[in-house]
N, C-alpha and C positions, 0 to 999 in steps of 0.2 A: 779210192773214191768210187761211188755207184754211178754217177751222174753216163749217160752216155747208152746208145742203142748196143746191146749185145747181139754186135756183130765186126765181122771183120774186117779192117781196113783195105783200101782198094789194093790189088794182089793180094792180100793175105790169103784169102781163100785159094785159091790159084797156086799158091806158093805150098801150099800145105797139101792141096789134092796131087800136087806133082812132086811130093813128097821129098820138096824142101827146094826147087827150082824155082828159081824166079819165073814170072809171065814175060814174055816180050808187050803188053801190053796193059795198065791195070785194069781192072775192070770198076764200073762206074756205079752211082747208087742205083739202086733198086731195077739192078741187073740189066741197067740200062747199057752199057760197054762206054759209055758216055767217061771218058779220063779226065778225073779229078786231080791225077800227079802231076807234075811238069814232064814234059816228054824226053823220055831219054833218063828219065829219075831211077827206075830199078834197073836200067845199065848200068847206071852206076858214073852216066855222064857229066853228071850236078846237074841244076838246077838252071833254066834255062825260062821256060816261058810260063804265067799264069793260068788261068782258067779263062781269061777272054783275052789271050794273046800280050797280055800289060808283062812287063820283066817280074819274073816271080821275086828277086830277090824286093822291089818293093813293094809287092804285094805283103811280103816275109813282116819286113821291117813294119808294115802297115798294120799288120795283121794283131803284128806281136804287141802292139804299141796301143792298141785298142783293146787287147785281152789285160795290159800292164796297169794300164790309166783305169778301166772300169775295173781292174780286185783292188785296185789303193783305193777306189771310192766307194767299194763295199765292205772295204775294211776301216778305214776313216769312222762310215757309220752315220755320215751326216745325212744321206740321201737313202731314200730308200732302197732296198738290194734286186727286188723287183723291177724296178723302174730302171736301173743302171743295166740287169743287164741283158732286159729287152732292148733297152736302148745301142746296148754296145753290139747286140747281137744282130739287129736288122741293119747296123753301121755298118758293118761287115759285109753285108747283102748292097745296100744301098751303092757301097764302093765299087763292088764286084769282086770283091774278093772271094765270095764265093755265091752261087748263083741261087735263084729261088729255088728250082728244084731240089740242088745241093741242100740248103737250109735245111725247106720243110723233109727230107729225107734224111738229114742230121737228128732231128725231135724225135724221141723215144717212144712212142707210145705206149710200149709194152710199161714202160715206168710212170706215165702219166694215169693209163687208164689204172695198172695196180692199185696204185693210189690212191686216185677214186675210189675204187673197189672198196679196199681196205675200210676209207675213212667214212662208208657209208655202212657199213657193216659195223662197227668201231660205235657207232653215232647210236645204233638201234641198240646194241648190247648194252650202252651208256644206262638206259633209258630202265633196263633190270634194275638196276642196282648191283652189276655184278664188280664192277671195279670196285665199288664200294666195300662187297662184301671181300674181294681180294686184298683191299686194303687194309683192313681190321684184322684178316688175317696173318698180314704180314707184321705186324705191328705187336702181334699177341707171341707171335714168332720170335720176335728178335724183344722180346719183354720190355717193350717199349724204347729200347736202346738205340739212336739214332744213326750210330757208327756200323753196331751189328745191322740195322735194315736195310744199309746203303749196300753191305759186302751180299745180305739175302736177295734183294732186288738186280746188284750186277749181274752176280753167277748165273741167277734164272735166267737174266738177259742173256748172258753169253752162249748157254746153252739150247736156249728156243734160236739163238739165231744162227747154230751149226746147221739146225735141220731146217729154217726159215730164211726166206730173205727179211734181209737186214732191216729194211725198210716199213715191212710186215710184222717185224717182230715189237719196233719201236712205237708202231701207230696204235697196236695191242697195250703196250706197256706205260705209254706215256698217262695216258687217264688213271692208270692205278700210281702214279705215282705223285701225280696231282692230287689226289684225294688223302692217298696218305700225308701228305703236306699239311695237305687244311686242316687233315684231322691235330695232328703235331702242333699246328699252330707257326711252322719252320717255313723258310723259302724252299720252293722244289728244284732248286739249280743246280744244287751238287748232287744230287741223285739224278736230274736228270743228266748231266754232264756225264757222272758216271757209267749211266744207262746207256750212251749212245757208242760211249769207246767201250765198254764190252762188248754188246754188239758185232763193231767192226772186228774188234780181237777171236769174239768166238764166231764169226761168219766164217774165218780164216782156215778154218779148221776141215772142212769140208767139200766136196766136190761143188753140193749146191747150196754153200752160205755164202758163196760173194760170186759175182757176174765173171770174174777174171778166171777162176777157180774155171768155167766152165770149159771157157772157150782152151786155158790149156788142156784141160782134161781131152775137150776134142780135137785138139791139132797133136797132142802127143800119146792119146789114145790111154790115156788112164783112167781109172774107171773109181768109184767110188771108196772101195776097198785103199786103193791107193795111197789118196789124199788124207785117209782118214791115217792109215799107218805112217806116212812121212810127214804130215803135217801137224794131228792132234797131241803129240806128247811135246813138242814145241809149244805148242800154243796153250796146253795146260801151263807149262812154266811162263809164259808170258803171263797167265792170265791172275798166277800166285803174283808175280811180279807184280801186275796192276792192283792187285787190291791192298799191296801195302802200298804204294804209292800214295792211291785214293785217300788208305787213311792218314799217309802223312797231309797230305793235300791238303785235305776237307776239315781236316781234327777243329779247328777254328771259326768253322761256317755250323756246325750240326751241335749246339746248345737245345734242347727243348725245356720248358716252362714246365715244373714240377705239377702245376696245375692240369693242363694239357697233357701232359704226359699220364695219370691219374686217369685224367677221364678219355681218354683214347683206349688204354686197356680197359674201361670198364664197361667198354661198347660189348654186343652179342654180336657175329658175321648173321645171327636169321633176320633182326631185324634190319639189316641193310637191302634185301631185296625187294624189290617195291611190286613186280609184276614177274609172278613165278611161272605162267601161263607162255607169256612173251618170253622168260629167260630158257624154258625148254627148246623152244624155237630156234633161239638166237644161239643155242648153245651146239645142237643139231647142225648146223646150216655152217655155223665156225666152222666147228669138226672137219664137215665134208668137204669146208674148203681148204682147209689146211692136210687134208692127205691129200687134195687134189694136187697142194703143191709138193708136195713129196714123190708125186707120181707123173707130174705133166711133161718131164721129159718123154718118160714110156708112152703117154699117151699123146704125144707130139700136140700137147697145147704150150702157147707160155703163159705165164706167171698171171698177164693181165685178162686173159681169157676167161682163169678160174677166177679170180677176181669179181670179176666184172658180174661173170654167173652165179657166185654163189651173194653178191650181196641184191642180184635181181630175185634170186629167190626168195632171199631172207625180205625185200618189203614186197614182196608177192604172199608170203603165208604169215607176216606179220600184219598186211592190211595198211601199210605206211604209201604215203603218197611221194613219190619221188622229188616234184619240186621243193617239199617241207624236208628232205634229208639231202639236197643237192644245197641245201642251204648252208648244211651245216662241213662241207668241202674246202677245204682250203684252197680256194685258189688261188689266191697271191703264190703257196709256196711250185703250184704248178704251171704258174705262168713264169716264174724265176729260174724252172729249169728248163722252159721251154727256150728260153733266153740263152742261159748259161747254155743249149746243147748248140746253138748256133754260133755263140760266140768262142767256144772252144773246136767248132770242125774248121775257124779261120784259120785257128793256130794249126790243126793238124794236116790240114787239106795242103797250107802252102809248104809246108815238110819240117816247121820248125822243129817237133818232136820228134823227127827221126833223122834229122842231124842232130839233136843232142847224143840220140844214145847211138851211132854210128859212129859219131866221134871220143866217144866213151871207148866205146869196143876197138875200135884202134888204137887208141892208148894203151890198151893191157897187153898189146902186143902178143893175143894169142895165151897165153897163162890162163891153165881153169882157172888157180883159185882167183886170181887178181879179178877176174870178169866175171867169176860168177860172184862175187863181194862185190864188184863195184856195179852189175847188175841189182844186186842186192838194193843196196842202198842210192844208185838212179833211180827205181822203180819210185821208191819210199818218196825220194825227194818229189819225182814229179808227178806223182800220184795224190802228192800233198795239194796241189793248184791245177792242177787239170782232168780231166774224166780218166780212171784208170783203166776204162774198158777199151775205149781209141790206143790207148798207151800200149796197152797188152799185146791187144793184135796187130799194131806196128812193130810191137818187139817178137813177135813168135816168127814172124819168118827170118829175122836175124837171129835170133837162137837156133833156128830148123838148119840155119845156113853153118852156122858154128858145129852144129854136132853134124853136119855132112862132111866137114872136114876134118873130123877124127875128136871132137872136142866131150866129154862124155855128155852126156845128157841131165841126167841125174839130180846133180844139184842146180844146173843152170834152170833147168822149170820152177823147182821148189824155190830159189832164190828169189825168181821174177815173180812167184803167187804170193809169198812172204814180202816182198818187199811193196807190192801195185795192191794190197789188199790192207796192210798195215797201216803204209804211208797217209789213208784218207783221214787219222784219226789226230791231223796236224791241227788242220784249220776247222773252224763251222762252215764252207765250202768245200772241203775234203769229200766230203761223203754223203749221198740223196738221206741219209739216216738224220746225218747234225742238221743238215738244214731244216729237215721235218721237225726237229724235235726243236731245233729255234722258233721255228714258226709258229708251232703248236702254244709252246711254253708265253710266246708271247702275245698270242690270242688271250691267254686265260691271266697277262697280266705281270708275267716277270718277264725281263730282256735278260739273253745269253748272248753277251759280246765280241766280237769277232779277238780282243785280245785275251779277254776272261777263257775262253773257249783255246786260245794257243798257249795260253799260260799252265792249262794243264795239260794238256794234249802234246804237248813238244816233249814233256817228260813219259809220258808212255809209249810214244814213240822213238824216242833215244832207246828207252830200257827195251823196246821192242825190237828193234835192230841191232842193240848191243847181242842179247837173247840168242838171235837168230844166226849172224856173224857168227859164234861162236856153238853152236850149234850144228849151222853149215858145214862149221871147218872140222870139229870133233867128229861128225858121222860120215860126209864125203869127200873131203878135201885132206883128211890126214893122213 
């Protein structure tokens, strides 16, 4: 799951600069020392008092029970997802569960503004005719074939979204894959569906295709090379794996109308560009943002910096007026995750997430393999309904703490990057990717349902940690 600021939970950082020691104290958002844990929590004391003195354990019980009540009623489906979980997430403020400062230092902006970014840049390219013309050519591609365009449209996905975020790669994609639809005359659901769990599967693959990915890479110091040799030959067999699935899946949703199908190949890609003038521009201005993000590590910007810059350029030398393309933003889907990041720092703040996987890691009694498989497949589970970026960095200084006590290292990272980067492709709240692409798909008029969307997703992500599990144990646990 993307949802969630890329950064570290309170001690994490601390824990990882003292090279795997816990702090005698955590430290608080925005480097305020301001302690968010209950005191006496990385002693290892339990659980003792809340953030404004109230007994943490019902802050816990509180906390839990308003993260529980608001995903049954975003999955239900009756209410809107927006509304539930602003509501559920300033419920948690209001209680004191966790504080205002807490909150608004919860909200991501590096993901908000991205997105923005993205979807304003996304809006001007619309306006070429370049999806269009992407579309006819995908079509000409898989010779009109429904099944073949669904496996052409995954892979490309999977593969822009090793070297892109996930999120960036889907808000690119999604328009061309709405056009190809129209063009077909088909619903765009199983291709979008398709489109969003590639995606996550080939984000997996890379140091920076998925937010979790990073932050191991910087607490265990692995570098690009790394992730790409222990993770990408994995994640190609997952990602063979997903497209026969797909087509067993979908073989019953992707009919096209012999008519349609005819006159889609009979289209030209030249006459789909409406404004070749503006596509020079637009196509310029992509570019430079998209090495920016290949390179904004080195250049110590984040994601939403170049964002943000390259789509101020792009209506700076297009001549477009900001409020006419701030129109076309989604913001229902980013005020949902401004929601969602508050409502999930209640569960993490009061320590629910790190007693589940503390009590996990006790159970294994010490055993790589046992811990790092059931590392494994924790991550998967709770990366399925909560932010797997809070997840991560609550689990890297439990990992940092295991391999200080002689435990290898090795597969316990890979397991927790494989499992907290996978697991999002559970639910359409899994991953900032599905949600965008629900939101998207449903602006333009089809709904992707919260069980339509686990109906296939449960089966890629079984075969994805079956995969993995076995995988793990063949290369370092045999």
């Amino acid at each position: 799951m993307r949802l969630g600021r890329a950064r570290l939970r309170p001690g994490c950082a601390d824990a990882i600069r003292t090279n795997g020691t816990r702090p005698n104290r955590p430290i608080g958002p925005l480097g305020t020392g301001a302690t968010r844990y209950p005191q006496g929590r990385d002693q290892g004391e339990g659980i003792q008092h809340g953030v404004h003195g109230s007994p943490v354990v019902n802050d816990a019980w509180i906390a839990g029970a308003i993260f529980v009540v608001a995903y049954l009623m975003i999955a239900v489906e009756r209410w809107d997802r927006t509304l539930i979980a602003l509501l559920g997430g300033f419920l948690v403020v209001l209680l004191g569960i966790v504080s205002q400062e807490e909150a608004f230092a919860a909200i991501d902006l590096n993901v908000i503004l991205l997105l923005t970014g993205m979807m304003v840049i996304a809006s001007i390219v619309s306006e070429t005719g370049f999806f269009e013309w992407l579309a006819i050519r995908s079509v000409r591609m898989s010779r009109g074939n429904p099944m073949r365009l669904l496996i052409i449209l995954s892979v490309v996905t999977a593969v822009i979204s090793a070297f892109l975020d996930n999120v960036t790669t889907v808000v690119l994609m999604t328009p061309i894959t709405l056009s190809v639809s129209r063009r077909l005359g088909i619903s765009p659901v199983p291709y979008l569906i398709s489109q969003v769990l590639a995606s996550n599967v080939g984000g997996t693959a890379t140091l920076i295709g998925d937010p979790p990915n990073i932050l191991i890479g910087s607490a265990a110091g692995l570098g690009f090379d790394a992730f790409l040799v222990n993770l990408a030959p994995v994640v190609a067999i997952i990602l063979v794996a997903f497209v026969f699935i797909a087509m067993v899946s979908f073989r019953g949703d992707l009919r096209v109308p012999s008519e349609r199908q005819e006159a889609a190949l009979a289209e030209t890609e030249a006459l789909a560009i409406r404004d070749r003038p503006l596509l020079v521009k637009s196509l310029v201005v992509t570019g430079a943002t998209i090495v920016g993000f290949l390179l904004h590590t080195a250049l110590g910007l984040e994601a939403a910096t170049v964002a943000v810059l390259g789509a101020t350029v792009l209506m700076l030398v297009a001549e477009r007026k900001p409020a006419d393309l701030l129109r076309e933003v989604e913001w229902s889907t980013l005020f949902f995750f401004i929601g969602l990041f508050i409502l999930v720092e209640g569960i993490v703040s009061t320590g629910i997430v790190t007693d589940i996987a503390d009590a996990l890691l006790r159970a294994t009694r010490g055993d790589l393999a046992v811990t790092t498989l059931a590392l494994l497949w924790l991550s998967a589970a709770v990366s399925a309904v909560v932010d797997n970026i809070p997840y991560t960095a609550t689990a890297i200084p439990i990992v940092q703490q295991l391999i200080d006590g002689g435990m290898d290292g090795e597969p316990l990272w890979w397991s927790l990057a494989l499992g907290a980067c996978l697991g999002g492709n559970l639910t359409i709240v899994g991953a900032s990717a599905n949600v965008v692409v629900a939101n998207l798909a449903m602006r333009s008029g089809y709904r992707i349902t919260f069980w339509q969307f686990l109906r296939y997703g449960a089966a890629v992500v079984l075969a994805s940690m079956l995969i993995s599990t076995v995988y793990l144990w063949v290369r370092y646990l045999s």
